[in-house]
C-alpha positions in Angstrom: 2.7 57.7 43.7 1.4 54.2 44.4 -1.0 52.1 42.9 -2.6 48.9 43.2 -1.9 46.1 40.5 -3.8 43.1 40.8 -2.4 42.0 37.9 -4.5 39.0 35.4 -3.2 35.2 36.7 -1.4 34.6 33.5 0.8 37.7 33.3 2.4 36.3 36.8 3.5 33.6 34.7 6.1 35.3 33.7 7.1 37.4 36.4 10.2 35.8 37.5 11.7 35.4 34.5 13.0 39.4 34.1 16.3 41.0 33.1 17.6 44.5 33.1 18.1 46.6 29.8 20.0 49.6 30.8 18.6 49.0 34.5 15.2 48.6 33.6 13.4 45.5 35.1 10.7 43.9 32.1 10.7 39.7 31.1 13.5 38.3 28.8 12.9 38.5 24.5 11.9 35.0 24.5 9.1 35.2 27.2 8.3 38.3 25.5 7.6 36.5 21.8 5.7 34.1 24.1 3.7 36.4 25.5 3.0 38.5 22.5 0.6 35.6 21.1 -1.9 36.0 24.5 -5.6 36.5 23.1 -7.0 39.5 24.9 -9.7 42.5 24.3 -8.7 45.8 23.3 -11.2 48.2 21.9 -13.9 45.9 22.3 -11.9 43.3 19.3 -9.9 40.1 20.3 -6.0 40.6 19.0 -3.1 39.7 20.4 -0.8 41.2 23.3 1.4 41.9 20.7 -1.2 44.5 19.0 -2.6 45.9 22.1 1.4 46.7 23.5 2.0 48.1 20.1 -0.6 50.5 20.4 0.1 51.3 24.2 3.5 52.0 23.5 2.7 54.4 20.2 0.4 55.7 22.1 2.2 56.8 24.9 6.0 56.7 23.0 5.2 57.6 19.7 7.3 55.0 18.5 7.1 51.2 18.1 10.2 50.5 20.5 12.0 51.7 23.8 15.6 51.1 24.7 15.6 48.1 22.7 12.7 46.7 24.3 10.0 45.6 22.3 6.1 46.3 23.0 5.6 43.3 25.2 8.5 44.0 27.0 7.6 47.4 28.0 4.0 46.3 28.7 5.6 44.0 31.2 8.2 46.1 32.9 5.4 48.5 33.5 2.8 46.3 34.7 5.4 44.0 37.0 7.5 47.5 38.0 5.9 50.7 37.7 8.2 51.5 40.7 10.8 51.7 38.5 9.3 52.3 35.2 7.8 55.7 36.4 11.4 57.2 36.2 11.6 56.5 32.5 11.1 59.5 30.2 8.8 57.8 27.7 5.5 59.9 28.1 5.8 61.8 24.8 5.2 65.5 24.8 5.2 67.1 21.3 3.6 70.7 22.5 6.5 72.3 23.4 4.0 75.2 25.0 2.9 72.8 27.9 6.6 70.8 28.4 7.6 74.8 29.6 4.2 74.9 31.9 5.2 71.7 33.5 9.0 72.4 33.2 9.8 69.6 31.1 12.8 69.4 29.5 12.7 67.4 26.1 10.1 65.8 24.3 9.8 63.1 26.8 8.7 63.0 30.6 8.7 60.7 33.0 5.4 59.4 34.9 7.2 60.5 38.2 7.4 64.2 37.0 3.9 64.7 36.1 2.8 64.4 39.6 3.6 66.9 43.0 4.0 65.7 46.6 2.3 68.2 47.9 0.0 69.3 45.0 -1.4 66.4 43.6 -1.5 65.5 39.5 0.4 68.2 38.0 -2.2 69.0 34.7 -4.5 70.1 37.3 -2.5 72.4 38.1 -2.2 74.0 34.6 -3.8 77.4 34.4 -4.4 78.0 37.6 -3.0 81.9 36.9 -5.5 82.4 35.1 -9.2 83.5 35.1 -11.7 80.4 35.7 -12.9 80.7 32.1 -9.5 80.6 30.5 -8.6 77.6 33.1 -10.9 75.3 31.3 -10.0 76.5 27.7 -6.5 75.7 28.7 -7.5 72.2 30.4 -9.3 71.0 27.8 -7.0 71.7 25.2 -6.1 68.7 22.3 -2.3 68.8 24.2 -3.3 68.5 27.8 -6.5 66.0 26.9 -3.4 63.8 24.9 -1.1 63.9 27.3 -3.9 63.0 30.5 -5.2 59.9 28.1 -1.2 58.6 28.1 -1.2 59.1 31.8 -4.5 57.1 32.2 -3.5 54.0 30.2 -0.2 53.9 32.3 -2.3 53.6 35.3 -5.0 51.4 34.4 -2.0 49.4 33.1 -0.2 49.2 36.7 -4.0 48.6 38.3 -4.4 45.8 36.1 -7.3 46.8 34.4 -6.2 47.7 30.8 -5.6 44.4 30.2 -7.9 42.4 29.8 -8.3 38.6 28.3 -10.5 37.1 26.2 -14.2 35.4 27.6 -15.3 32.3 27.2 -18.0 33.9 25.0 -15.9 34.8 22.4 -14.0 31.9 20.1 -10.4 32.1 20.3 -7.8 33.5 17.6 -7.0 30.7 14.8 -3.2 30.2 14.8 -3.0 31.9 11.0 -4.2 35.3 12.0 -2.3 35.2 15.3 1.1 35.0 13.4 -0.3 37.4 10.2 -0.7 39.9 13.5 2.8 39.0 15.1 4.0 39.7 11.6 2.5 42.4 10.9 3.7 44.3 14.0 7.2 43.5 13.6 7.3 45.1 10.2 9.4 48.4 10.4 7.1 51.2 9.6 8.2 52.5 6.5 8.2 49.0 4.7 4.0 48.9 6.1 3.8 51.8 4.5 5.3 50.8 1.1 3.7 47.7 0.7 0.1 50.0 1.8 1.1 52.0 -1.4 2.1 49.3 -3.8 -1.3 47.3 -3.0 -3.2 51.1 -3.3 -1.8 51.0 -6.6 -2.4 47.5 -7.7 -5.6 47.9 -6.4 -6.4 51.5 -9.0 -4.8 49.8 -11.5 -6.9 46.8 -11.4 -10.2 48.2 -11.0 -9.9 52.2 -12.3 -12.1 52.5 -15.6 -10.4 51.9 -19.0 -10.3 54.4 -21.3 -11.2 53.1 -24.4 -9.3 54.1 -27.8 -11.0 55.6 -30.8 -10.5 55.0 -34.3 -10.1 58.2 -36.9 
């Protein structure tokens, strides 16, 4: 399935500057880390690239890297070549209930697979055998409303609207909390988490109420 990408002026910076991990087109580590320190709005808040392709990609993945490829880089490859991108099983699909409706094998699809030739965008298809009432039980269920959000952010992302930088209205990122942000997302998970805890627990054990002793 085609779609149109008119794609922001500054991410065709980088456009021909690509390589190939394991045959998938995206821009080099180095223009990536470049990249990654863009200002632009996600959520309504100013972050980084790098934030807003971490949450794409955990969003859609489940997990902070693909292939090797940082955030960034698969922000890219998508946006520069869904073409090819949309053959890479990266859509995560934890129900295991609707992988079998769409005959999906493993936890992963690709874009490609979750749409038909002849009939159109395959989750509208689900339910279909069944009586109108069940139809939109089944449609609106937590798995098929996750798995259609992942599909939209792919293809606002190859539209070029996902994206979207930072107006003039709003001041620009200072330099300190663009690299605490960079930082912060190139932390593995589990030492984020530890360092959550250990600051949870400085935190009670600064401020929980003393108990006071008492003489016999």
């Amino acid at each position: 399935m085609q779609h149109s990408k008119p794609l922001l002026s500054w991410l065709l910076l980088f456009a021909a500057a690509t390589i190939s991990a394991r045959s998938i087109p995206t821009i080099n580590a180095d223009r990536a880390s470049e990249a990654a320190r863009e200002q632009v709005m996600w959520h309504g808040s100013l972050c980084t690239l790098s934030t807003m392709a971490q949450d794409f990609l955990q969003n859609v993945y489940g997990k902070s890297t693909y292939q090797g490829l940082s955030p960034v880089q698969v922000v890219y490859g998508w946006a520069l070549r869904p073409d090819a991108w949309k053959e890479e099983p990266m859509i995560l699909i934890p129900d295991e209930d609707l992988r079998r409706q769409l005959a999906i094998e493993g936890e992963y699809a690709k874009f490609s697979q979750l749409f038909d030739d002849t009939l159109g965008y395959r989750l509208n298809q689900i339910g279909t055998n069944l009586p109108a009432h069940m139809q939109k039980l089944v449609r609106e269920s937590a798995s098929v409303v996750e798995l259609d959000e992942k599909v939209g952010l792919i293809i606002l992302l190859t539209q070029g609207r996902l994206i979207q930088p930072r107006p003039d209205s709003i001041p620009p990122m200072g330099k300190l909390r663009i690299e605490a942000e960079i930082f912060y997302n190139e932390q593995p998970y589990i030492l984020l988490l530890l360092l959550t805890l250990s600051v949870a627990i400085i935190i009670f054990a600064l401020f929980s109420p003393k108990k006071h002793e008492t003489g016999r």
